[in-house]
C-alpha positions in Angstrom: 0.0 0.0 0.0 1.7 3.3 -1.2 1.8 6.2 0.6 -1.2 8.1 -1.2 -3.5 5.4 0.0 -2.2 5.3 3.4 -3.3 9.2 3.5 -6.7 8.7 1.4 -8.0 6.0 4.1 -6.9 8.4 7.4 -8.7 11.1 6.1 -12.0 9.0 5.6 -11.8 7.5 9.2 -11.5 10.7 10.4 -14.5 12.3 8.4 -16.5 9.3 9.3 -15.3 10.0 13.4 -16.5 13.4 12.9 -19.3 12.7 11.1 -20.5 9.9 14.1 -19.7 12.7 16.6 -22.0 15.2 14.8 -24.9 12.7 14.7 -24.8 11.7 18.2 -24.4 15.9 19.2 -27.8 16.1 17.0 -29.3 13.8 19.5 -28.3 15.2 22.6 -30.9 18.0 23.5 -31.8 19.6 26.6 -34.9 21.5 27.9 -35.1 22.6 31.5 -37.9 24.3 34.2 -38.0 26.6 35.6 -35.3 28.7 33.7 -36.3 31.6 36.6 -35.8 31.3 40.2 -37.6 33.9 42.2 -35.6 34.2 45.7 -38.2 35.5 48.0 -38.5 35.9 51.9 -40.0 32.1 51.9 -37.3 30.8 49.3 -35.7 27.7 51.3 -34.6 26.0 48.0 -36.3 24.3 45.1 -35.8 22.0 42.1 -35.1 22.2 39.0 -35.9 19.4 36.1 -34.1 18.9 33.4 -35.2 16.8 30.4 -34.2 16.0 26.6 -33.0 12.7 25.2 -29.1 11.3 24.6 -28.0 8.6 22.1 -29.8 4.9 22.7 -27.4 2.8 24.8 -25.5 6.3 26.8 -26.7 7.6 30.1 -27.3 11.2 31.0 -25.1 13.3 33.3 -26.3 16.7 34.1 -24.2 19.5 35.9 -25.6 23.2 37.0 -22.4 25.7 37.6 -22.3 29.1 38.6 -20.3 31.8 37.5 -16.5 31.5 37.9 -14.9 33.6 40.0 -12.0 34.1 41.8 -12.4 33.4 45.7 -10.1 34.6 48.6 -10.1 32.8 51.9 -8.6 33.3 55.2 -5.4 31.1 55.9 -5.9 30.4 59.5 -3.1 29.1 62.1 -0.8 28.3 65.0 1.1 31.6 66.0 3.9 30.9 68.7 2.6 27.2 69.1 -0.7 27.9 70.3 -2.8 30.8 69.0 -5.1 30.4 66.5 -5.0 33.3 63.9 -5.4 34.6 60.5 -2.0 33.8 58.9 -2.6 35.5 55.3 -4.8 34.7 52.7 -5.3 32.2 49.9 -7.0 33.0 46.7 -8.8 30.3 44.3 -8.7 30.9 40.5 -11.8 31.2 38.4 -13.9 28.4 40.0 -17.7 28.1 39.8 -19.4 29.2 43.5 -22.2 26.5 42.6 -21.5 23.0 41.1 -24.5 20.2 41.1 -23.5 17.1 39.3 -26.8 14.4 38.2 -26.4 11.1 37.7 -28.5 8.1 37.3 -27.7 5.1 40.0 -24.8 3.4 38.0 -22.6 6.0 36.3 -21.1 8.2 39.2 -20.3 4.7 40.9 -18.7 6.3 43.6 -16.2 8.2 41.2 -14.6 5.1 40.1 -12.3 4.8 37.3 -14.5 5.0 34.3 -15.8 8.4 36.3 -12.3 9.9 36.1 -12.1 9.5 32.6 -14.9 11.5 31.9 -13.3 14.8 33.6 -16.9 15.9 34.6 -16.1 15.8 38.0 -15.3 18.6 40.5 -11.7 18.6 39.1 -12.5 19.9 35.6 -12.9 23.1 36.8 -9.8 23.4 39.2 -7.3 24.6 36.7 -4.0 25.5 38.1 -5.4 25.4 42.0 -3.7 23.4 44.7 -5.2 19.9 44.6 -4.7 20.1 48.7 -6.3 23.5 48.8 -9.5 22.5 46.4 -10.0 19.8 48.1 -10.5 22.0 51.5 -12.6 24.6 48.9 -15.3 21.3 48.7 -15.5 20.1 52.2 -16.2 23.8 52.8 -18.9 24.5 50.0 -20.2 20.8 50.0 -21.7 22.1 53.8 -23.6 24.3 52.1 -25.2 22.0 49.0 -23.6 24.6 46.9 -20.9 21.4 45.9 -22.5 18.1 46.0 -23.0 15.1 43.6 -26.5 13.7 43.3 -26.7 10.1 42.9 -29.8 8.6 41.3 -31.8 11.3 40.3 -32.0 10.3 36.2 -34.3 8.3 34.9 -35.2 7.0 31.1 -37.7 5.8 29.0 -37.2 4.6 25.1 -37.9 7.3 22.7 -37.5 5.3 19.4 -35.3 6.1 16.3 -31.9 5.9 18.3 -33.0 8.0 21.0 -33.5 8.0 24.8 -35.9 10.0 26.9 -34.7 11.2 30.0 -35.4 13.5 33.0 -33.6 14.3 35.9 -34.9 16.3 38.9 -32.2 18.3 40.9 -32.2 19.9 44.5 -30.8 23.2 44.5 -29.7 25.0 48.0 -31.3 27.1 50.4 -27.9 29.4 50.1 -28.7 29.7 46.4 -27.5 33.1 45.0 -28.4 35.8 42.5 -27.2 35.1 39.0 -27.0 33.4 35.7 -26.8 29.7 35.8 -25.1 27.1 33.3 -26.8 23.8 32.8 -24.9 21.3 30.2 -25.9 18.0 29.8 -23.6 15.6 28.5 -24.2 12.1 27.0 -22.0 9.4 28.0 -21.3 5.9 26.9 -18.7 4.1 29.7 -15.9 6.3 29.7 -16.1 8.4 26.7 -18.7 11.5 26.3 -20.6 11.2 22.8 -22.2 15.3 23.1 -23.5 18.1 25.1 -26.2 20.2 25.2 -26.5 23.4 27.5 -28.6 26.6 28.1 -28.6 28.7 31.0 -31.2 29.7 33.5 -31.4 32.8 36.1 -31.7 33.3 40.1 -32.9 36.7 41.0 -34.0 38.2 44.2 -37.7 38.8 45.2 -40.0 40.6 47.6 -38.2 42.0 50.4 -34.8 40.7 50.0 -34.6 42.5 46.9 -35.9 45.9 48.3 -32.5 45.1 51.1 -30.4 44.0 48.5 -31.8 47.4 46.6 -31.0 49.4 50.2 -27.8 48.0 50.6 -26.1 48.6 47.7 -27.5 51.6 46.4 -28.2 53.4 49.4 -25.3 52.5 51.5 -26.0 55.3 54.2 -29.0 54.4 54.6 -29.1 50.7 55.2 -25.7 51.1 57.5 -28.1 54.0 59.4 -31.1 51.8 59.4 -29.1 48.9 60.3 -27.7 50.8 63.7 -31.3 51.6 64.6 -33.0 48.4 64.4 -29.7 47.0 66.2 -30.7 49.5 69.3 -34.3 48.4 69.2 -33.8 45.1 69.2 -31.5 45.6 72.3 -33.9 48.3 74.2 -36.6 45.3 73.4 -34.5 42.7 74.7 -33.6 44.6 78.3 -37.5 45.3 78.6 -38.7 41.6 78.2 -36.1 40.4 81.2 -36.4 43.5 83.3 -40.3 42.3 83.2 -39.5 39.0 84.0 -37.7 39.7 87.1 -34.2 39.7 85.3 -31.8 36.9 83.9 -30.6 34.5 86.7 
């Protein structure tokens, strides 16, 4: 076989690679509701469903991520041997400050091998950070739901023509913050991801915390003045309910 031919056959496996990649892209699609998230006085977190269909024979893995920023933290400890103090500062690079991941019972596994491969994990956004100092970033986060892997929360039905039907229903935090909000799906087959789909929904604030989020930041004299007031009410309130009840023993 010469060297023309040798050339002549690479280039068709590789169209017909690309050409299988568009076809299985075509059939990942992705609709999700809500796509907006009032945060009121009564907001203690909701759900969100996500639905579409992926490729016959490949599972759906859905992921919700907020808007990268960098994050600076306190660097906390041991001054002379035993006092417990702010020791500088350490600053994360471009990371999301929300990141859900939905799986169906099988392909999370526990983050096993075939999981890694995938690079859907927390990892594939931790660029150039400390894998010690991400790793703290989670534990910390994960308290709050605002990190957290959810296990079990796909299902499927056949669709016909090469196509699955699948929904997953997602819990998103009580901490859950104003802003725009990615969420990709991607369709995976064992270790390999055969397309994506994503759109984006929105958080914003309603009722009263939006009229103190409007004080706060637009009239900063006033809400730091009105803040001081109602801190000395709540105080002269406080000393008349014990003086009437004899006193604090």
């Amino acid at each position: 076989m010469n060297k023309s031919n040798i050339i002549l056959i690479a280039a068709l496996v590789s169209m017909l690679i690309s050409c299988g990649a568009a076809l299985a892209s075509e059939k990942v699609t992705l609709h999700t509701s809500p796509d907006h998230i009032a945060i009121g006085t009564t907001y203690d977190g909701t759900t969100l469903t996500a639905s579409g269909t992926v490729p016959a024979g490949s599972e759906a893995v859905v992921r919700i991520m907020g808007e990268h920023k960098d994050t600076h933290f306190k660097k906390k400890g041991k001054a002379l041997g035993f006092l417990w103090m702010n020791l500088g500062s350490v600053e994360l690079h471009d990371i999301p400050d929300l990141f859900l991941i939905g799986t169906d019972a099988k392909t999370y596994a526990s983050g096993g091998g075939a999981w890694k491969q995938l690079n859907l994990g927390f990892n594939s956004v931790k660029g150039n950070t400390d894998q010690l100092l991400f790793d703290e970033y989670i534990k910390l986060v994960s308290q709050e739901g605002l990190y957290e892997v959810q296990e079990n929360v796909v299902t499927y039905s056949d669709a016909g023509n090469g196509l699955r039907n699948f929904t997953a229903t997602i819990k998103l935090p009580s901490s859950l913050k104003k802003g725009a909000y990615t969420v990709e799906l991607a369709a995976v087959q064992g270790d390999k991801v055969l397309g994506r789909s994503s759109t984006t929904i929105t958080a914003e604030l309603d009722g009263f915390p939006e009229i103190l989020a409007s004080i706060a930041f637009g009239h900063e004299i006033a809400y730091g003045v009105s803040a001081v007031i109602i801190a000395i009410l709540a105080g002269l309130l406080m000393t008349v309910l014990f003086q009437d009840k004899g006193g604090v023993h």
